[in-house]
DRENDO-652831 format. One record per residue (C-alpha): x, y, z. Coordinates in nm, 2 decimals, always signed. Example, Ala and Ser with C-alpha at 12.3 -4.5 7.8 and 13.67 -1.06 7.14 Angstrom:
residues 2
+--------+--------+--------+
|   east |  north |     up |
+--------+--------+--------+
|  +1.23 |  -0.45 |  +0.78 |
|  +1.37 |  -0.11 |  +0.71 |
+--------+--------+--------+
END
This chain:
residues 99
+--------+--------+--------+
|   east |  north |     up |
+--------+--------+--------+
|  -6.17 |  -0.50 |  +2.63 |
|  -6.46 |  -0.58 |  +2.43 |
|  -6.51 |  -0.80 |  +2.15 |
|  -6.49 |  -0.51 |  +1.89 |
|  -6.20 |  -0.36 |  +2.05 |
|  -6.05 |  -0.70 |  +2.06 |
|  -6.10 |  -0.76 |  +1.70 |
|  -5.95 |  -0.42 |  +1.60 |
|  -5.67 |  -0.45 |  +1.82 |
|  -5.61 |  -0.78 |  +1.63 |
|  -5.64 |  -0.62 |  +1.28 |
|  -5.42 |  -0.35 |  +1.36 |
|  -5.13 |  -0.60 |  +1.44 |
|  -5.18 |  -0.82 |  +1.13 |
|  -5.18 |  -0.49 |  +0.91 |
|  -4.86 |  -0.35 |  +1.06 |
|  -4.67 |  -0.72 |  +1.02 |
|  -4.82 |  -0.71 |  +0.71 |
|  -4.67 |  -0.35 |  +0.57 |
|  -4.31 |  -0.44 |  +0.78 |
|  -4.32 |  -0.76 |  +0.56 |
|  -4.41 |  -0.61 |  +0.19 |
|  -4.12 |  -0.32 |  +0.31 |
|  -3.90 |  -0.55 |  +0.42 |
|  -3.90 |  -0.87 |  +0.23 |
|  -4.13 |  -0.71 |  -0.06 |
|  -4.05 |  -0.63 |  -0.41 |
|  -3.83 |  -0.33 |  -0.41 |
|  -3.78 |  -0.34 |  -0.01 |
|  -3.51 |  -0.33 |  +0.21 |
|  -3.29 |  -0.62 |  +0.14 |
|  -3.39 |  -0.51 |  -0.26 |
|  -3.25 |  -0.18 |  -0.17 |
|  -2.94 |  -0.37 |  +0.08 |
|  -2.83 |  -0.62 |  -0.22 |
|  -2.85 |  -0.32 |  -0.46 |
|  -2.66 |  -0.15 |  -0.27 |
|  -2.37 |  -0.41 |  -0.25 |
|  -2.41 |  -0.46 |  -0.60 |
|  -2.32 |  -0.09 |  -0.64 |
|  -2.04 |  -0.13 |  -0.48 |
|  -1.90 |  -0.42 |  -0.65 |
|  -1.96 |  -0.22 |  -0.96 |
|  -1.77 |  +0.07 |  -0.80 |
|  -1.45 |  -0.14 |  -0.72 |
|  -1.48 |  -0.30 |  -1.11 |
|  -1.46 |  +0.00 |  -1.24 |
|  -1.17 |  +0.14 |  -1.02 |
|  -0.97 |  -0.17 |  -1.12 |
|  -1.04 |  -0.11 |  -1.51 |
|  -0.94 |  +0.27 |  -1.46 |
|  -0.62 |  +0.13 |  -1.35 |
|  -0.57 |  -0.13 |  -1.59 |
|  -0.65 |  +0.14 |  -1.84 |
|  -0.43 |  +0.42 |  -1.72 |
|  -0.14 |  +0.13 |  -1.73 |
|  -0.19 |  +0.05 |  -2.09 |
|  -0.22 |  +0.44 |  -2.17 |
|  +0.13 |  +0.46 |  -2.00 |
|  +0.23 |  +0.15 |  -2.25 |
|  +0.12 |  +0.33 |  -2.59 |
|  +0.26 |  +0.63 |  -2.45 |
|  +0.63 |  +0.45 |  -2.41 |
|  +0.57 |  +0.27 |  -2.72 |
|  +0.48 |  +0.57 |  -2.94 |
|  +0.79 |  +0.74 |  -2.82 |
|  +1.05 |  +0.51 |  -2.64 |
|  +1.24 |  +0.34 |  -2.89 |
|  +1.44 |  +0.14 |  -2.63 |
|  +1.08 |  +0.02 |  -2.46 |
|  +0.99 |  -0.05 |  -2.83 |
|  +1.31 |  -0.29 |  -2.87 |
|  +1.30 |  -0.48 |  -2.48 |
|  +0.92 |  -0.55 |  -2.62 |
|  +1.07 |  -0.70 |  -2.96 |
|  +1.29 |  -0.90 |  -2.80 |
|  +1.13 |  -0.98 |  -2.49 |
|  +0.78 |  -1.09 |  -2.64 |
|  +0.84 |  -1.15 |  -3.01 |
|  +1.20 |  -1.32 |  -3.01 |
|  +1.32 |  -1.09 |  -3.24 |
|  +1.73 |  -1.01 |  -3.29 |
|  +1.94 |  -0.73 |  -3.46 |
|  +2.05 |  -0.82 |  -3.81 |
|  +2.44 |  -0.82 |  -3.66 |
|  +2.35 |  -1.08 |  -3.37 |
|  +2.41 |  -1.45 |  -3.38 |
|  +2.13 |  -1.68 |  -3.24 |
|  +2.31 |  -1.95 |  -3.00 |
|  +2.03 |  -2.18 |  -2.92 |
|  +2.15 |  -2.52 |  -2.66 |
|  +1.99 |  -2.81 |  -2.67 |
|  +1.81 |  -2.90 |  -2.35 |
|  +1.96 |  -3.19 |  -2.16 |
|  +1.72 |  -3.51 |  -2.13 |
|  +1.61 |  -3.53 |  -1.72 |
|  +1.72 |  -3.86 |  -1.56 |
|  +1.43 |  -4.04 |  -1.41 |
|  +1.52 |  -4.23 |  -1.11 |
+--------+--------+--------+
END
């Protein structure tokens, strides 16, 4: 191999590492592209949870616009409230021994 040959050869090599780097490590390259990728799919999975979480609280309008009973167990369950003919019975707590 001759000098010129040599010194091609060389060239060659340090252009082709060169382009595999820019691809690869470069702006808008492959692990770019990978991590979009798994950002994508992060996104993906967000989104299916919300879909559910929304389609849940759809289902909870839905009973409270036309359950009465679901309307009530909320009333009662989250907001304290009692009918007007119920008595309210409330015990004092009991003091813990320390020991």
């Amino acid at each position: 191999m001759t000098t010129m040959q040599k010194i091609v050869f060389v060239t060659g090599i340090v252009l082709l590492f060169s382009f595999l780097f820019v691809i690869g490590l470069g702006d808008r390259g492959a692990v770019d592209l990978y991590q979009l990728h798994l950002r994508k799919v992060g996104l993906g999975k967000s989104n299916l949870d919300l879909e559910n979480k929304n389609r849940a609280l759809r289902h909870i309008i839905e009973r409270l616009k036309n359950d009465r009973e679901f309307v009530e167990y909320i009333a009662r369950t989250e907001l304290g409230m009692v009918r007007e003919d119920e008595v309210v019975v409330i015990h004092p707590r009991r003091k813990q021994r320390r020991n």
